[in-house]
N, C-alpha and C positions, 0 to 999 in steps of 0.2 A: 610547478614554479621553481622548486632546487633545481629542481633536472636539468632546466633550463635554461638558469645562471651556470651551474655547472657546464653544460654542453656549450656554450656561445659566450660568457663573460671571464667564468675562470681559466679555460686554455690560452686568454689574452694575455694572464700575469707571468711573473717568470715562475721559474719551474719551480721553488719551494715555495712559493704562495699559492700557488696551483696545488700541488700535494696537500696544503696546511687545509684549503677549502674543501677537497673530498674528506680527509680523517673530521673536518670539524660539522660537513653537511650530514654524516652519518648520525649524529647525536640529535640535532634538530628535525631529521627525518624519523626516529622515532617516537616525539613528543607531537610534534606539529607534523608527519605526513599523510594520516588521515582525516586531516582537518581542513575546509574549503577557508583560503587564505582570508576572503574578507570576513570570516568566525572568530579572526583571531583577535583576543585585545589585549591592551595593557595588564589586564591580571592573569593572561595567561601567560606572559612572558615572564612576568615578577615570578610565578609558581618553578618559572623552570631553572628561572636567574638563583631562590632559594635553593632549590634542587641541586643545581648542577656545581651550588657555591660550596656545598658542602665536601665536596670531591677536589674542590680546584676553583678561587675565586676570579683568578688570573684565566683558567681557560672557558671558565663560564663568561665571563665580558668577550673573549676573543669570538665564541660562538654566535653572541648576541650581538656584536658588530658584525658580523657576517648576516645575520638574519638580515638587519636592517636594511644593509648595503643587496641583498635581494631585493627586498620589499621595494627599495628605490626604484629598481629597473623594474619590477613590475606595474609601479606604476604606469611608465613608460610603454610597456607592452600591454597595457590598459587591463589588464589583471587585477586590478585593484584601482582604489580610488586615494587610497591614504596609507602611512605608514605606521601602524601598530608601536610603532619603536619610537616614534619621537618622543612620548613624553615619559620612557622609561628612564630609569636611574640605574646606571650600568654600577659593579663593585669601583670601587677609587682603588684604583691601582697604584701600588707604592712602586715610584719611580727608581726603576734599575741603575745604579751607579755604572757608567760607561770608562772613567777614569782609571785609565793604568797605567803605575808607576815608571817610571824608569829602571827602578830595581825587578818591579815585575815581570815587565817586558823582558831584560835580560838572564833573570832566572828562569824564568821558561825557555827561551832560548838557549840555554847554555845545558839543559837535561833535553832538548826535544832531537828526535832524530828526522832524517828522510821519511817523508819527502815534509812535515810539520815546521822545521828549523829554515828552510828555502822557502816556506809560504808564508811563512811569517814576516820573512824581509822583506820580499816582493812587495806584500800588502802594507808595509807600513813604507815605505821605500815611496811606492807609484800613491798612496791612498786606494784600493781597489776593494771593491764589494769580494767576498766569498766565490763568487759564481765566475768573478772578471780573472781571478789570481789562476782558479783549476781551469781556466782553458786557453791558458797563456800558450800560443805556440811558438816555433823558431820562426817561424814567418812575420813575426807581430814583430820581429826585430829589425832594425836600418839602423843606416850610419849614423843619424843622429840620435837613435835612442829606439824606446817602445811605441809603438802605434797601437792603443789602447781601443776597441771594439767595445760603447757603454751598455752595457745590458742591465738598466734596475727592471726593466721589463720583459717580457720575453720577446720584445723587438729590440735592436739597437737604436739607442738614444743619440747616438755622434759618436765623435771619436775624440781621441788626443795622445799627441805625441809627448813622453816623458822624456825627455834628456837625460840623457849619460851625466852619471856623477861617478866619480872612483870606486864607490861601494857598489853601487846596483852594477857596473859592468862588469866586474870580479865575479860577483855572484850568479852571475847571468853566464860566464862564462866556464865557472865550472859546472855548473844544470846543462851546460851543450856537453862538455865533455864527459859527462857523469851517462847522459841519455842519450846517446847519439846512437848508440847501436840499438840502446832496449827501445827505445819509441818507435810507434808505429806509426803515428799520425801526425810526427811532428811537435808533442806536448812536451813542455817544457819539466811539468810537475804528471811522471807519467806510473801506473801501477807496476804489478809483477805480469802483466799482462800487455803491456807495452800501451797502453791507453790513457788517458787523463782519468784524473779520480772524479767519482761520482760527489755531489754535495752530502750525500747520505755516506756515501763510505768514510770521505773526509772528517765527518764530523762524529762517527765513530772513534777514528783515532787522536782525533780533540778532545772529545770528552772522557777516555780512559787517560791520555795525556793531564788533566785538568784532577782526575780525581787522584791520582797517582804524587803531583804537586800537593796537592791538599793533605792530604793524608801523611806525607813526607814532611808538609812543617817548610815547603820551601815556600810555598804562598801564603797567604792566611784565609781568603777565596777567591772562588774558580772566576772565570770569566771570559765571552764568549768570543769567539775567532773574529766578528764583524766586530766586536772593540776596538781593536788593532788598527781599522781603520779611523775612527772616532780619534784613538790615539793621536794616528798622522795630523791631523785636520788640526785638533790642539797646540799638538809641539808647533808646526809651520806658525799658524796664526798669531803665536806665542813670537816668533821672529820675524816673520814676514808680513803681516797682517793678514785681515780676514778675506784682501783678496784674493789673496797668495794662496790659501786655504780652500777658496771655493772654487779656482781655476786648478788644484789638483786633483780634488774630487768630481769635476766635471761637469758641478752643478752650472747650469743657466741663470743669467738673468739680463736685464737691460743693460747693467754697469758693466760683464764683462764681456756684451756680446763684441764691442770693438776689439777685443784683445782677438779675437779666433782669427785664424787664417785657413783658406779655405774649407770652411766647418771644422777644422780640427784646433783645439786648444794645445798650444805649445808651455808646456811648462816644466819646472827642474825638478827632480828628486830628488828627498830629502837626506841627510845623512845619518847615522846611525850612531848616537853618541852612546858609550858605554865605559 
């Protein structure tokens, strides 16, 4: 029944949700893989939810949302008749502070190098997921701006065109001329290998970046690359409103589907006060 969310439901998400569900099916598969699914109940999950809280209560809820979110579609696949998970009590997760400074924002940027210091403007500049910034290429650029490719899935969701502000074209414009020779592919944010950076490589040099901050006294704590974006969304919505907000991130709804033109959302990038 993993195998099988794995094999047909996880390859649907994008590529670190996809990764997150194999590292997290391996743990489930040795409590629960020799167990016939409908044996399973409420107090065997409670045993592994204690178990696994002991280690990590944060990645024990991630693994038992994942069970659940199986059992679902098994139902579906008539594997089962019910979901062992519903009348569990997952740990209470203590909600991650997404809010960063403006002095933050700045003092990372002001220690972070290539290619971290250009990912970080892009992403708070357009609003862009992690995955949207590292495969920016020259081609995603026109005259009037960025042509943004949505990927929270491992499909594209739409698209949208960012508009040229005085910062993002500057910035835009020394990444052509910085990578014009070493790119292979046309990536905008590309390695020593002429390539776009993997989300696993990138977030390598994130997080030695972040502890390096910490440890220096220039932060007080770390905080993750997808912030950055949260960031954007705040500062705009802060002057623009919350439509402003949700036509840079790309989100859908009824209220701005009149604003889009032909499927693509036209909206301005933000500026970068400092």
């Amino acid at each position: 029944m993993i195998d099988r969310y794995l094999n047909e439901v996880s390859p649907e998400k994008a590529e670190s949700s996809y990764e997150s569900d194999l590292k997290r099916a391996k743990f489930l598969k040795i409590s629960f893989g020799d167990m016939s699914p409908e044996d399973i109940t409420p107090v065997h999950i409670y045993k592994y939810l204690d178990k696994r809280g002991l280690r990590g209560q944060v990645s024990a809820d991630r693994e038992f949302a994942l069970l659940s979110h199986i059992f679902s579609f098994a139902i579906r696949w008539g594997v089962v008749t019910s979901n062992p998970c519903t009348h569990v009590r997952k740990f209470s997760e203590k909600r991650r502070s997404c809010n960063i400074s403006d002095h933050e924002f700045n003092a990372i940027l002001s220690i972070a190098q290539y290619p971290i210091n250009y990912a970080m403007q892009l992403t708070y500049f357009m609003g862009l997921r992690p995955k949207e910034v590292l495969y920016l290429k020259i081609e995603n650029i026109s005259n009037e701006g960025f042509l943004i490719e949505l990927t929270k899935t491992k499909h594209s969701v739409g698209k949208k065109l960012v508009l040229w502000t005085t910062q993002l074209r500057f910035l835009t414009d020394e990444l052509i001329k910085l990578n014009k020779l070493k790119s292979k592919n046309g990536s905008l944010l590309c390695n020593k290998s002429g390539y776009n950076y993997t989300y696993d490589g990138f977030s390598t040099l994130w997080q030695k970046l972040m502890r390096k901050a910490v440890k220096e006294g220039i932060i007080q704590e770390s905080f993750q690359f997808r912030d950055i974006r949260h960031k954007a969304a705040t500062d705009i919505e802060r002057f623009l409103g919350r439509e402003a907000a949700r036509q840079l991130l790309g989100h859908t709804s009824q209220n701005t589907t009149a604003r889009y033109i032909d499927g693509i959302r036209v909206v301005k990038a933000i500026e970068l006060r400092t």
